[in-house]
VEXKETOR-828880 format. One record per residue: x, y, z of N, C-alpha, C in turn. Coordinates in pm, whole numbers, padded with zeros to 5 digits, always signed. Atoms other than C-alpha are relative to their C-alpha. Example, Ala and Ser with C-alpha at 12.3 -4.5 7.8 and 13.67 -1.06 7.14 Angstrom:
<recs>
+00089-00119+00000+01230-00450+00780+00090+00120+00000;-00082-00119-00006+01367-00106+00714-00077+00109+00073;
</recs>
This chain:
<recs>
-00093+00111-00025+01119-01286+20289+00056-00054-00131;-00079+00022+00129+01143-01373+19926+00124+00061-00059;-00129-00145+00057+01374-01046+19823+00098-00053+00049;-00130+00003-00041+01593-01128+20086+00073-00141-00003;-00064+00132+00055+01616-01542+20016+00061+00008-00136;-00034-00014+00122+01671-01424+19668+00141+00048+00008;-00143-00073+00029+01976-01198+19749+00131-00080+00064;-00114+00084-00046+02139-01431+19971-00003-00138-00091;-00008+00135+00087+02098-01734+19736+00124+00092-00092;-00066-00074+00156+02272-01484+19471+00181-00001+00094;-00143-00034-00114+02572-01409+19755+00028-00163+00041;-00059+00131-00004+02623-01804+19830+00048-00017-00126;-00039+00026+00082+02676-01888+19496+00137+00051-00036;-00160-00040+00000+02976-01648+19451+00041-00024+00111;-00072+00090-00107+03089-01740+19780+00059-00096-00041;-00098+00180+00007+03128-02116+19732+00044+00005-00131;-00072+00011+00140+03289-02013+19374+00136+00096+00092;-00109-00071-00030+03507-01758+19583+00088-00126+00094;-00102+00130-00113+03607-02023+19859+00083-00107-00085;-00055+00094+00091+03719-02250+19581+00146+00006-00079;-00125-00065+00017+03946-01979+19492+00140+00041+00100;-00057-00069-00122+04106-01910+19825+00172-00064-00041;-00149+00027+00048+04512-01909+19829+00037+00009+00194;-00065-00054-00122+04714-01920+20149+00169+00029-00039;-00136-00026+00031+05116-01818+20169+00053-00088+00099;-00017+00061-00104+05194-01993+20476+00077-00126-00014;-00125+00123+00029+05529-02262+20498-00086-00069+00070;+00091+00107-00029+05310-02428+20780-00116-00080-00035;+00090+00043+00054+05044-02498+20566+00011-00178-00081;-00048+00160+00042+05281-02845+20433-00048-00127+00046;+00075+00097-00097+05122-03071+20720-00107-00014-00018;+00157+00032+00002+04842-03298+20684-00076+00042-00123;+00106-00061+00133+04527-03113+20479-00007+00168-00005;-00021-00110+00006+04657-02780+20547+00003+00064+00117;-00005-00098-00160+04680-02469+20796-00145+00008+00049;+00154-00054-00033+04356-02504+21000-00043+00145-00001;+00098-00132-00028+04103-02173+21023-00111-00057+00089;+00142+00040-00116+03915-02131+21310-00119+00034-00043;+00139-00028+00028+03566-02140+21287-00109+00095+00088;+00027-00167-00103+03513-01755+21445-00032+00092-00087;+00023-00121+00051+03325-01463+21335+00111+00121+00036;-00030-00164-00008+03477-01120+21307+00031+00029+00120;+00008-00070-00161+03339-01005+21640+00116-00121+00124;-00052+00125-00101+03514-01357+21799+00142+00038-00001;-00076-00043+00018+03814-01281+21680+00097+00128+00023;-00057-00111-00040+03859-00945+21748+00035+00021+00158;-00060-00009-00149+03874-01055+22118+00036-00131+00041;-00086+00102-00071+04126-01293+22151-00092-00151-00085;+00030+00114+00066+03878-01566+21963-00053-00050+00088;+00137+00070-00093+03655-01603+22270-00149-00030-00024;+00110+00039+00056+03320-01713+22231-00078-00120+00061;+00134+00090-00068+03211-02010+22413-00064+00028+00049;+00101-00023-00179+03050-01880+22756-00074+00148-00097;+00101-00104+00009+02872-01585+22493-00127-00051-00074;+00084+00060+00087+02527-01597+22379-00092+00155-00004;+00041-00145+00009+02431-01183+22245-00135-00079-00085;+00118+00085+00094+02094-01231+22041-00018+00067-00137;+00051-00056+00139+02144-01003+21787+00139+00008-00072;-00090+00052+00128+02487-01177+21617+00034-00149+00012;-00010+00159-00008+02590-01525+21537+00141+00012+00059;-00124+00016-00074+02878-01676+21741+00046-00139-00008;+00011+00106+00061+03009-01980+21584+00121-00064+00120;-00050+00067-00093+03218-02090+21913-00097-00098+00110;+00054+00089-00060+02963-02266+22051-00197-00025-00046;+00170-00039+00019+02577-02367+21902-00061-00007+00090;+00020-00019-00113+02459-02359+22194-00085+00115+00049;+00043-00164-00012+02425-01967+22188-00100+00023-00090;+00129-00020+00136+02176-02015+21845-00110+00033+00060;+00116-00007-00058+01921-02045+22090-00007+00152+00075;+00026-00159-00068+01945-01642+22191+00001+00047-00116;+00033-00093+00126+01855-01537+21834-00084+00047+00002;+00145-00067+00002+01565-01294+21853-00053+00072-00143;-00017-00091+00088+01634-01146+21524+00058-00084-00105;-00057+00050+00113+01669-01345+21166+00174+00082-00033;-00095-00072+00055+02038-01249+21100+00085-00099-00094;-00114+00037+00100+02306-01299+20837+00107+00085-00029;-00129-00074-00024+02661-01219+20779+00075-00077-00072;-00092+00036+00074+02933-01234+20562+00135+00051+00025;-00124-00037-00068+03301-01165+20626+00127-00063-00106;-00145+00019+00078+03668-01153+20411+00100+00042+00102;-00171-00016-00102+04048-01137+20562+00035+00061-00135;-00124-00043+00081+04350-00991+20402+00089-00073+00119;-00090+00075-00071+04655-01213+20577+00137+00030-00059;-00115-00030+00039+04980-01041+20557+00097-00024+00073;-00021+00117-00095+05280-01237+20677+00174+00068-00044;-00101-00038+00050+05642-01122+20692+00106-00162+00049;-00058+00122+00022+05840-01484+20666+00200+00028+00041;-00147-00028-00090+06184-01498+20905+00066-00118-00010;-00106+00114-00046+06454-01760+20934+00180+00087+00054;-00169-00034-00008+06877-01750+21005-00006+00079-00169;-00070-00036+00112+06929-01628+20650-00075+00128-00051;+00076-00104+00073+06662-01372+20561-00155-00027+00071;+00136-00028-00001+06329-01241+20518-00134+00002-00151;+00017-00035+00083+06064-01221+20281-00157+00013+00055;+00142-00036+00024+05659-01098+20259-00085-00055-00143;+00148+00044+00054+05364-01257+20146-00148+00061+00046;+00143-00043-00092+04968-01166+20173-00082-00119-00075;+00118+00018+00041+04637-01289+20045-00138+00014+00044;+00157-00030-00045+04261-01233+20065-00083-00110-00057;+00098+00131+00042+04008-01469+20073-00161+00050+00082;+00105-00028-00109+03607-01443+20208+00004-00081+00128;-00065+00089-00140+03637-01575+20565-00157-00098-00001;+00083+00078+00017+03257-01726+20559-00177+00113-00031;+00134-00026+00017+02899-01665+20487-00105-00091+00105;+00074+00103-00086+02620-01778+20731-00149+00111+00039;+00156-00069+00012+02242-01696+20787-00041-00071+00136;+00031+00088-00182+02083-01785+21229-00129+00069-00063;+00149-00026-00068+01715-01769+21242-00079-00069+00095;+00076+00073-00128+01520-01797+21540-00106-00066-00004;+00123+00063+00005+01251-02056+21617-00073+00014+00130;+00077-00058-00165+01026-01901+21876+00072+00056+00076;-00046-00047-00099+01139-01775+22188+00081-00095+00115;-00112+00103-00063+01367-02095+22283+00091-00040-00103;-00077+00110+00091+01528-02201+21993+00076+00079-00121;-00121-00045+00114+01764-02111+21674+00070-00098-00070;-00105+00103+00096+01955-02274+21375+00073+00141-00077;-00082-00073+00111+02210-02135+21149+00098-00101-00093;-00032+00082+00155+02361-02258+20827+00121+00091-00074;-00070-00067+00007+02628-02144+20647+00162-00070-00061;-00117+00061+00102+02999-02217+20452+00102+00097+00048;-00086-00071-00033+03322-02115+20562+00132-00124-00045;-00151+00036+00016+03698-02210+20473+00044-00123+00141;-00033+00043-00064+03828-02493+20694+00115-00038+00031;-00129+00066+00016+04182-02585+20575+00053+00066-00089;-00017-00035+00122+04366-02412+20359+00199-00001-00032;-00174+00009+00102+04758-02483+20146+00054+00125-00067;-00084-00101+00110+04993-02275+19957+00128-00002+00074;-00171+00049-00060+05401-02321+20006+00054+00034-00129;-00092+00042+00062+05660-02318+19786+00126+00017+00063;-00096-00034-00124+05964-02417+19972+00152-00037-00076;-00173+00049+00093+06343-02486+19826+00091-00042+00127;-00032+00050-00076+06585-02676+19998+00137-00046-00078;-00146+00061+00101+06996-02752+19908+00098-00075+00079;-00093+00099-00046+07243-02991+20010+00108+00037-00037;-00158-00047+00014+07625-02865+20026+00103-00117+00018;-00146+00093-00062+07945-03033+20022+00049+00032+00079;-00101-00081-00085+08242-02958+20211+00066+00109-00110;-00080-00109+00075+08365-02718+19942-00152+00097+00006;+00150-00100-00001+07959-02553+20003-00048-00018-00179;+00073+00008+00151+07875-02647+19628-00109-00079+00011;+00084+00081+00023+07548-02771+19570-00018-00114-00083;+00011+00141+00063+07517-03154+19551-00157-00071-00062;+00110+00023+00072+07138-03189+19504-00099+00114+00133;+00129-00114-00009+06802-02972+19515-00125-00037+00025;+00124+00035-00040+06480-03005+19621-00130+00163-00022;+00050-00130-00045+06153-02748+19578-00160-00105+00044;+00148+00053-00063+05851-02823+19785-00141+00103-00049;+00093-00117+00021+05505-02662+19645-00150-00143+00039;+00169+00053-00044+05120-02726+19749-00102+00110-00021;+00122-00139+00056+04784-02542+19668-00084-00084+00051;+00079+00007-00049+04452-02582+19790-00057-00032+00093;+00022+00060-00182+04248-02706+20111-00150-00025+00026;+00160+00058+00005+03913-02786+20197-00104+00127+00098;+00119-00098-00065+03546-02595+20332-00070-00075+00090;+00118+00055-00060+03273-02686+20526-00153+00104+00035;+00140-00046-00024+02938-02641+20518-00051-00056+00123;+00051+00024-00119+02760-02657+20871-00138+00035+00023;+00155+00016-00085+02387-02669+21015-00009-00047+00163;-00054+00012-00135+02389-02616+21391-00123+00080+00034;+00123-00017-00051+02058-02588+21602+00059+00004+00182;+00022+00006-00153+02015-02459+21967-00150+00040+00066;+00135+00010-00082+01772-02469+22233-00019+00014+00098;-00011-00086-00146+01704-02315+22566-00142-00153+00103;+00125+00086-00040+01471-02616+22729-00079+00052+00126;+00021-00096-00117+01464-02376+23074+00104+00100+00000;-00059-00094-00006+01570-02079+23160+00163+00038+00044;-00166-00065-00027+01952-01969+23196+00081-00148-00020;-00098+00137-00005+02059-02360+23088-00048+00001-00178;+00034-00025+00183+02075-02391+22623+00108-00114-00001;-00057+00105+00058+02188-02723+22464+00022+00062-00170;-00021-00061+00161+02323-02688+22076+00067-00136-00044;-00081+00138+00094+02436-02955+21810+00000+00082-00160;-00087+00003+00107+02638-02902+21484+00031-00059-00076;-00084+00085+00116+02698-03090+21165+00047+00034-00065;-00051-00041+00043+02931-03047+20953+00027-00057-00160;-00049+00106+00120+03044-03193+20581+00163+00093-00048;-00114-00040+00047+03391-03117+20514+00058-00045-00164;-00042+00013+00189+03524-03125+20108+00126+00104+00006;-00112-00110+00040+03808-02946+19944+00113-00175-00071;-00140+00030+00124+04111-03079+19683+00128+00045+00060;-00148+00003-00043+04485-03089+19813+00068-00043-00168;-00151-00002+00115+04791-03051+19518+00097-00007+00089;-00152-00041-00047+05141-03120+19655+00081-00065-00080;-00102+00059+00072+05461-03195+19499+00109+00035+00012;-00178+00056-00077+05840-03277+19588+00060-00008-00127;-00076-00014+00126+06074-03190+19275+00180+00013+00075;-00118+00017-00036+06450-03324+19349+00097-00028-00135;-00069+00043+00095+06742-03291+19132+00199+00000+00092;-00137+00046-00095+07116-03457+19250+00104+00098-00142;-00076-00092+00074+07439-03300+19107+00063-00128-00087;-00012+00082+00059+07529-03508+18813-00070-00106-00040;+00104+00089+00051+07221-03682+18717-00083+00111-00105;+00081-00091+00130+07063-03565+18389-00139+00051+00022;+00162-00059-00037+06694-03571+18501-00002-00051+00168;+00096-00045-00193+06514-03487+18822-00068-00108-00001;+00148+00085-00052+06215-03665+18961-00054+00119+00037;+00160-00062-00064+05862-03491+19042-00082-00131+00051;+00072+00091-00070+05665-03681+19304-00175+00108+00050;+00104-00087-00017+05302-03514+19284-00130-00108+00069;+00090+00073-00076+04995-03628+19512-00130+00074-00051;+00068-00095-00006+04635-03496+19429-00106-00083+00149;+00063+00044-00076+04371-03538+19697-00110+00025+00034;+00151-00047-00037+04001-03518+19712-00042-00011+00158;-00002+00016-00111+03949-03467+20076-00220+00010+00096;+00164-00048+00014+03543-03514+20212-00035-00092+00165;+00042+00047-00126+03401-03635+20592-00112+00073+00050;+00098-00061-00053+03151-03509+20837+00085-00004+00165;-00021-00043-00159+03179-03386+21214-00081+00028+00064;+00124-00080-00094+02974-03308+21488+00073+00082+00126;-00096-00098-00077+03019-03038+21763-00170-00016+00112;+00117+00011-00099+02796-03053+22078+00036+00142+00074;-00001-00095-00159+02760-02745+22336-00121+00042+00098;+00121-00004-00119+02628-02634+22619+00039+00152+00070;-00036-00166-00056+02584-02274+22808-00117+00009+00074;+00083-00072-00094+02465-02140+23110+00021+00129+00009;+00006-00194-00058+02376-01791+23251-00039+00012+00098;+00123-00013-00090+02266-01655+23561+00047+00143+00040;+00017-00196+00000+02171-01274+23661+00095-00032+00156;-00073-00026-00168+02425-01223+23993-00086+00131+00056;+00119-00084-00065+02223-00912+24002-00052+00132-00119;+00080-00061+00103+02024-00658+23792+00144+00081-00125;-00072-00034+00058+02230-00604+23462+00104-00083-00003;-00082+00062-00030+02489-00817+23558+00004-00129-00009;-00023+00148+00043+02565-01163+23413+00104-00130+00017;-00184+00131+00008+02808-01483+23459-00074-00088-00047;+00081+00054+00104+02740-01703+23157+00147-00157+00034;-00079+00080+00040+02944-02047+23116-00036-00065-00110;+00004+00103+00159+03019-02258+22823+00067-00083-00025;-00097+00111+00068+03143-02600+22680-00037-00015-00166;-00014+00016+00112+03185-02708+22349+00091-00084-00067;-00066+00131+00026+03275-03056+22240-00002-00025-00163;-00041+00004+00081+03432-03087+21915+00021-00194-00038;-00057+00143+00009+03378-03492+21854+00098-00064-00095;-00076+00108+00099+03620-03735+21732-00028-00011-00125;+00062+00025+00106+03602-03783+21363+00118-00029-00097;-00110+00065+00092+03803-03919+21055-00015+00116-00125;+00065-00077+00132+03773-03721+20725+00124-00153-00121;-00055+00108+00108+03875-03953+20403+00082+00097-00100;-00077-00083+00095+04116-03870+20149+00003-00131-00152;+00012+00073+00175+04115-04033+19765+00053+00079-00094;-00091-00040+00109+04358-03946+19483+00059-00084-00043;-00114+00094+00083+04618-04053+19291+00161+00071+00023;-00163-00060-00031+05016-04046+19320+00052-00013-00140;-00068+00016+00182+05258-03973+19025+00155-00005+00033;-00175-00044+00029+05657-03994+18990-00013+00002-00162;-00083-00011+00106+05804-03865+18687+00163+00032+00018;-00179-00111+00044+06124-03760+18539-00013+00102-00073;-00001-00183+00064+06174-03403+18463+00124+00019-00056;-00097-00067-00007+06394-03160+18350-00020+00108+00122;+00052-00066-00115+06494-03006+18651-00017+00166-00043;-00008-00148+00038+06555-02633+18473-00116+00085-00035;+00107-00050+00043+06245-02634+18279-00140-00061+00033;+00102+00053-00049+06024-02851+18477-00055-00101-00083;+00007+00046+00118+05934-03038+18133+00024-00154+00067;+00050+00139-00056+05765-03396+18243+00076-00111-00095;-00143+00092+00162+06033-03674+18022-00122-00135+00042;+00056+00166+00010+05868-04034+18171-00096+00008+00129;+00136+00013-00131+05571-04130+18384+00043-00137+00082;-00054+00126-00100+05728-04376+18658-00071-00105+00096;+00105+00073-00074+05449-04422+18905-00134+00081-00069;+00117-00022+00034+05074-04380+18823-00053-00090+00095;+00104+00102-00066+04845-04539+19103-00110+00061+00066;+00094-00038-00070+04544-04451+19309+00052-00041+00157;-00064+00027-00188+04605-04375+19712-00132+00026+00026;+00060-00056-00063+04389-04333+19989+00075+00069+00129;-00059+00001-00130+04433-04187+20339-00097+00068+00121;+00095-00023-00129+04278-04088+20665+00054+00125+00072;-00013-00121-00121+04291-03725+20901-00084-00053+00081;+00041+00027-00101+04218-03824+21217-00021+00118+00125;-00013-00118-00018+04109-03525+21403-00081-00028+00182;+00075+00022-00126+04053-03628+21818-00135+00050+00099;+00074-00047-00028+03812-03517+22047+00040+00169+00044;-00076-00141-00010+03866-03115+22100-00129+00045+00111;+00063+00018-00120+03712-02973+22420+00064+00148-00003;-00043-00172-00004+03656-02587+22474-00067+00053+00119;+00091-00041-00155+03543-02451+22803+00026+00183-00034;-00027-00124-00023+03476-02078+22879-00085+00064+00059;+00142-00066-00086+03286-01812+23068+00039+00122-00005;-00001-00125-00002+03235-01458+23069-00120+00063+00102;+00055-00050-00093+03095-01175+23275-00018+00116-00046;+00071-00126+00037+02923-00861+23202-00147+00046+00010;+00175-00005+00050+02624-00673+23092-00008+00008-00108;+00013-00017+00145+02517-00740+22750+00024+00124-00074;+00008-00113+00049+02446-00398+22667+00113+00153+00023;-00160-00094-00118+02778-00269+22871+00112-00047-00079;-00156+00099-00007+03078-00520+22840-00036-00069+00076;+00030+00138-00044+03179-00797+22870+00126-00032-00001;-00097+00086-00025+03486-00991+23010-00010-00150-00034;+00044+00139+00058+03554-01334+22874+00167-00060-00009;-00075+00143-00007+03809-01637+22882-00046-00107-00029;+00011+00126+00022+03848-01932+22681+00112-00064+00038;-00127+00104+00007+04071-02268+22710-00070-00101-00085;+00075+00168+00074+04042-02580+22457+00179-00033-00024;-00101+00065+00034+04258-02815+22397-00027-00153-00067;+00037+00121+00106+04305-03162+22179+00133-00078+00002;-00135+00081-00021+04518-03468+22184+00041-00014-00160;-00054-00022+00143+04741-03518+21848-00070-00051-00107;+00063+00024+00171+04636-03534+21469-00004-00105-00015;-00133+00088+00071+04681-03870+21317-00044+00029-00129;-00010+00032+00137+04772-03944+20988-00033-00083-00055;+00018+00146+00092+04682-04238+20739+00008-00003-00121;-00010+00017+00174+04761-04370+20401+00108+00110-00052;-00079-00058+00046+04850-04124+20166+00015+00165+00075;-00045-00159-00061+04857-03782+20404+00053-00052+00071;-00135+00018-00078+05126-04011+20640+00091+00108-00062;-00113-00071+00013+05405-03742+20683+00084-00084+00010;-00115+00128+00066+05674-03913+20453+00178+00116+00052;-00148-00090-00056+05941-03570+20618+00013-00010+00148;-00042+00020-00127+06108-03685+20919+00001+00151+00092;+00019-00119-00109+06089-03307+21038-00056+00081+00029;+00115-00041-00055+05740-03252+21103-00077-00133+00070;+00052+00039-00125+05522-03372+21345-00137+00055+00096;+00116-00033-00014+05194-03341+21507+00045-00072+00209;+00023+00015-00081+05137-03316+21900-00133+00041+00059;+00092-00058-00035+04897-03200+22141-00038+00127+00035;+00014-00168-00045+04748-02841+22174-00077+00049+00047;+00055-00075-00073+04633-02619+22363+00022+00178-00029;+00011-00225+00006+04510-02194+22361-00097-00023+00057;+00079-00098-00110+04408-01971+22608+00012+00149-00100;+00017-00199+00041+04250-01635+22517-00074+00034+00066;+00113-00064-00128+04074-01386+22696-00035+00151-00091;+00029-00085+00087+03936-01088+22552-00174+00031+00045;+00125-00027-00052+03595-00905+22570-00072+00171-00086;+00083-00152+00079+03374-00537+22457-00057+00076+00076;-00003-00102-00086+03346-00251+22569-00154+00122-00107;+00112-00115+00074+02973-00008+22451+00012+00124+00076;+00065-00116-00076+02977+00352+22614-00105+00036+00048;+00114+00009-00040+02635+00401+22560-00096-00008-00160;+00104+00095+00106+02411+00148+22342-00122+00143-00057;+00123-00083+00064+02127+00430+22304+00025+00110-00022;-00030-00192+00033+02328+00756+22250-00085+00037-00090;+00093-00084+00112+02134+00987+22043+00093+00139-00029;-00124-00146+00004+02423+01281+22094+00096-00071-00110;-00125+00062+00018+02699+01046+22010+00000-00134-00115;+00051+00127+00073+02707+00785+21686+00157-00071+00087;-00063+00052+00033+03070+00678+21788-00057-00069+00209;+00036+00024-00108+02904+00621+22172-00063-00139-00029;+00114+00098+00013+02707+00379+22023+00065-00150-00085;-00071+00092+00080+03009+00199+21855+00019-00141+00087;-00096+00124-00077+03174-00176+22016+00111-00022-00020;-00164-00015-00001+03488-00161+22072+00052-00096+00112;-00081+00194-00018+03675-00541+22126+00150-00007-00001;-00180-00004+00014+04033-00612+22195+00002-00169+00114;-00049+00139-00107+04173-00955+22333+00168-00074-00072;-00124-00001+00042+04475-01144+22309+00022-00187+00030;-00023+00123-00037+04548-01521+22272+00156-00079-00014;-00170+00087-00045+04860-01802+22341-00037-00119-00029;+00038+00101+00057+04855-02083+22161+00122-00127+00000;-00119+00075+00094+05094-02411+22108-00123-00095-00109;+00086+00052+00119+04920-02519+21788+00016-00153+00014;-00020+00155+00008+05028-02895+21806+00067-00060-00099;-00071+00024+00064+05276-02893+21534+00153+00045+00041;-00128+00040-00020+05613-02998+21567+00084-00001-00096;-00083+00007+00155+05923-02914+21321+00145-00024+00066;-00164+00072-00013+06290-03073+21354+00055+00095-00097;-00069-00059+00109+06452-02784+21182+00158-00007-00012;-00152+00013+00001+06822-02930+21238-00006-00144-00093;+00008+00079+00096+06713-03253+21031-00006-00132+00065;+00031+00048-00090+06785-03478+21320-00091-00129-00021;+00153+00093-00021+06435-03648+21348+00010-00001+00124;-00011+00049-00128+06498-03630+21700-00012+00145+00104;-00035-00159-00052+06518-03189+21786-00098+00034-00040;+00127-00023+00029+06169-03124+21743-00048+00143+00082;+00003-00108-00068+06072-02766+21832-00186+00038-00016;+00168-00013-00017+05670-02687+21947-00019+00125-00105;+00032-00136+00044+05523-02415+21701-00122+00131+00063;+00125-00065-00042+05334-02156+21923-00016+00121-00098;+00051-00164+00009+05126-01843+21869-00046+00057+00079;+00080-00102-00143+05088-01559+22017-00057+00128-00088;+00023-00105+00061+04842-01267+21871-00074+00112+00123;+00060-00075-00026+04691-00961+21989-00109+00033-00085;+00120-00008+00081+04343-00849+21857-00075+00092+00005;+00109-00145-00027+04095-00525+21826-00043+00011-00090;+00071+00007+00143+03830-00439+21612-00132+00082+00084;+00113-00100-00019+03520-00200+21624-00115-00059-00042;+00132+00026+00066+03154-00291+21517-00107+00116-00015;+00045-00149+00111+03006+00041+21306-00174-00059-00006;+00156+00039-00033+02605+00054+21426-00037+00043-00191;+00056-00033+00160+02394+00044+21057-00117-00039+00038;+00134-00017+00033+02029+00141+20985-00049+00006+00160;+00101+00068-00083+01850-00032+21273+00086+00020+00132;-00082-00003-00100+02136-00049+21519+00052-00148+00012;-00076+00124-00007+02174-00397+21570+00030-00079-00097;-00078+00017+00060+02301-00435+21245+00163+00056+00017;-00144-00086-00019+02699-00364+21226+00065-00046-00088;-00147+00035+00037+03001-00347+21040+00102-00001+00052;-00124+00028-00079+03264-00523+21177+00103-00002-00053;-00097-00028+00020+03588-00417+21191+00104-00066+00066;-00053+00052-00111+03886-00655+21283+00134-00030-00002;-00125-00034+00021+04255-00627+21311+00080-00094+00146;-00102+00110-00065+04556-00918+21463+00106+00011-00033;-00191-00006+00052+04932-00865+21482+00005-00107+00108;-00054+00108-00079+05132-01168+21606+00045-00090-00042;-00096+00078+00070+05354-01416+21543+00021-00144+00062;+00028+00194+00049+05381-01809+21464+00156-00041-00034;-00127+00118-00003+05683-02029+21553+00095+00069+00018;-00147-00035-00085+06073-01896+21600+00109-00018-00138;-00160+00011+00094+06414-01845+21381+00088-00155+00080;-00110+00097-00088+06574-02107+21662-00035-00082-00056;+00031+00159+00085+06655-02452+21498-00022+00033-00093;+00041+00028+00165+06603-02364+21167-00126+00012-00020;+00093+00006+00042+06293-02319+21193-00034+00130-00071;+00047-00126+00105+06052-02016+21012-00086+00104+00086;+00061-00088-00121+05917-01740+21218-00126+00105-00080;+00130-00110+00027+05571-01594+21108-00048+00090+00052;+00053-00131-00070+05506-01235+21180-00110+00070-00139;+00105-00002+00104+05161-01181+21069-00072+00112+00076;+00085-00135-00024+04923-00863+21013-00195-00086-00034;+00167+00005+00104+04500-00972+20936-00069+00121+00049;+00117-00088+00033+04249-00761+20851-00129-00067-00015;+00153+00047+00063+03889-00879+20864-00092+00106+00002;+00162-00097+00041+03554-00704+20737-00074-00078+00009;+00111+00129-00023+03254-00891+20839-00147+00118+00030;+00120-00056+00034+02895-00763+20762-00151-00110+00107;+00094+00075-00046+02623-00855+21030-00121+00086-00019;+00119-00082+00004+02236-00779+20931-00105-00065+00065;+00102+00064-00087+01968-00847+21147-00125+00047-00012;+00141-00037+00059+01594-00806+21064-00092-00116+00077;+00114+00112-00058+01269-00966+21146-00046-00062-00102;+00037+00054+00123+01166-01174+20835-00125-00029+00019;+00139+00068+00010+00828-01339+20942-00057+00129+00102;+00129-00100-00116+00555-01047+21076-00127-00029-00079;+00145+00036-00013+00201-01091+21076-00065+00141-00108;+00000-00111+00097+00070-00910+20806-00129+00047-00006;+00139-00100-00091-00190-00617+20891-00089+00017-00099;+00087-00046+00076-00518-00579+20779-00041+00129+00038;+00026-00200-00042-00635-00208+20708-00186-00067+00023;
</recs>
């Protein structure tokens, strides 16, 4: 048990130095404390991002703690994206990517009812740079604008479940959310010598809790119908920084006078979020599965109030459905028999709202819609795997002005499962 606390202590450390590094490309990322990331393994993901109503015992499933309590097997797992994004409007196109680790997390079981897991993953994450011009009637540019932002916040979580009787498992979740926000608004008019830069920084830090709950019951030998909730409570997260205006040069960026200097605060208000789901299968077969959650709107406070009349925060809702398919778990002929093979597909309206005619009043919903598949590659033991996980699909619309995200990911996610505590034999 030492060796292997040793190697994962060594693998957190670059982690939470890698997460620190993470980049996103993403125009929606301008709102609030950034583009949320769901908080889904590999395997979740690869089908549609279902996960409440499952509870397998030999991987973690971070859609509901709830399921902790079917760990039979100390496991841990680590997992990176690649996020490649081809960026649409009326006028053009252009491509962005980046890679980041998606999370690290370690479930060990406590007896034969119970489970915790622990663990750090990405929660929010920035990156933009946006330009913006104002025409006359002769189309000459009267003044300029470039919008840029970087970074976003993590969370570390500790989430315990517990089976108190058979085919009924309670689970609870804490969370501490952190991470640093940069943004800044650089405007220059036609005939004014210097610009302005309006820069915000923002230490962003709170806590959350997540409650669930999951049933199961055998319909008949092999054969399962599992349900699941998963209550995402109400919670605030705080924000603390400072605001700046200067005067620039707008050509060379070159800071001339310091105008404002003060300290802000502000508030993310993040409602109650509510995830139901259930699936049907045999563990060792497939498995069919459907989620729904949904959440009433963001708010804002202080200094993350959206000061651009043409964004906007509503309420959202996604449905996915998705599920896995084994041939046969114990081949001995066949290694690829013995593979999991996942595909699902979800529909989303995220709960952001953009006025891309300027308006303040033509507000257009931003959905998504992806498709999803991905393999899990048996290693050593068997119920270790490498997961394999692949999403095409696309975020928001050209109509209105708005920006149409057609996005490729790639995830790799490493699950190992072992027995850590055995009774140690005398000869």
């Amino acid at each position: 048990m030492i060796k292997n606390s040793s190697v994962l202590i060594i693998i957190l450390l670059i982690c939470v130095s890698s997460f620190a590094q993470k980049t996103n490309s993403s125009p929606y990322s301008v709102l609030g404390i950034g583009d949320g990331i769901e908080s889904k393994t590999v395997e979740e993901m690869s089908m549609g991002g279902t996960g409440t109503a499952s509870n397998e015992t030999y991987r973690l499933n971070f859609s509901n703690p709830a399921s902790y309590s079917s760990l039979s097997l100390t496991t841990y797992t680590i997992a990176g994206e690649n996020r490649g994004y081809t960026l649409k409007d009326a006028n053009g196109s252009a491509k962005a990517s980046n890679a980041n680790l998606a999370y690290l997390a370690l479930g060990i079981p406590m007896g034969t009812q119970g489970g915790f897991v622990f663990g750090i993953q990405p929660n929010t994450s920035v990156g933009y740079s946006l330009s913006n011009t104002i025409l006359n009637s002769d189309d000459e540019v009267v003044e300029a604008s470039i919008y840029e932002g970087s970074g976003g916040t993590n969370r570390i979580f500790l989430g315990v479940g517990y089976e108190p009787f058979k085919g009924f498992s309670i689970g609870l979740e804490g969370e501490y959310v952190f991470g640093t926000i940069e943004k800044s608004i650089t405007n220059q008019a036609l005939d004014v010598q210097l610009g302005t830069k309006y820069t915000t920084d923002s230490d962003i830090k709170g806590h959350a809790l997540k409650v669930g709950f999951l049933y199961y019951k055998e319909l008949k030998e092999n054969l399962f119908l599992n349900l699941g909730a998963n209550l995402g409570l109400e919670n605030t997260l705080n924000s603390e920084g400072n605001e700046y205006l200067y005067s620039v040069s707008f050509d060379t960026g070159t800071t001339r006078d310091t105008i404002l200097n003060e300290a802000s605060k502000g508030t993310y208000k993040r409602p109650l979020k509510t995830s139901l789901g259930a699936s049907i299968g045999n563990p060792s077969k497939w498995s069919a599965n459907i989620d729904y959650s949904f959440q009433e709107a963001i708010e804002l406070g202080g200094n993350l109030i959206n000061r651009n009349p043409k964004l906007n925060y509503r309420s959202a809702t996604k449905l996915s459905v998705g599920g896995f398919y084994i041939p046969k778990y114990n081949s001995i002929s066949s290694y690829w028999d013995r593979v999991v093979y996942r595909a699902g597909v979800k529909m989303e309206t995220t709960g952001l709202m953009i006025d891309g005619t300027g308006s303040g009043t033509n507000f257009t919903d931003v959905d998504d819609f992806g498709i999803s598949f991905g393999v899990g590659l048996p290693m050593g033991n068997q119920v270790s795997k490498l997961n394999l996980g692949f999403e095409i699909g696309k975020r928001g619309t050209t109509d209105n002005g708005l920006i149409q995200e057609n996005y490729f990911n790639f995830r790799l996610g490493l699950s190992l499962s072992n027995k850590w505590f055995r009774k140690r034999e005398i000869n």
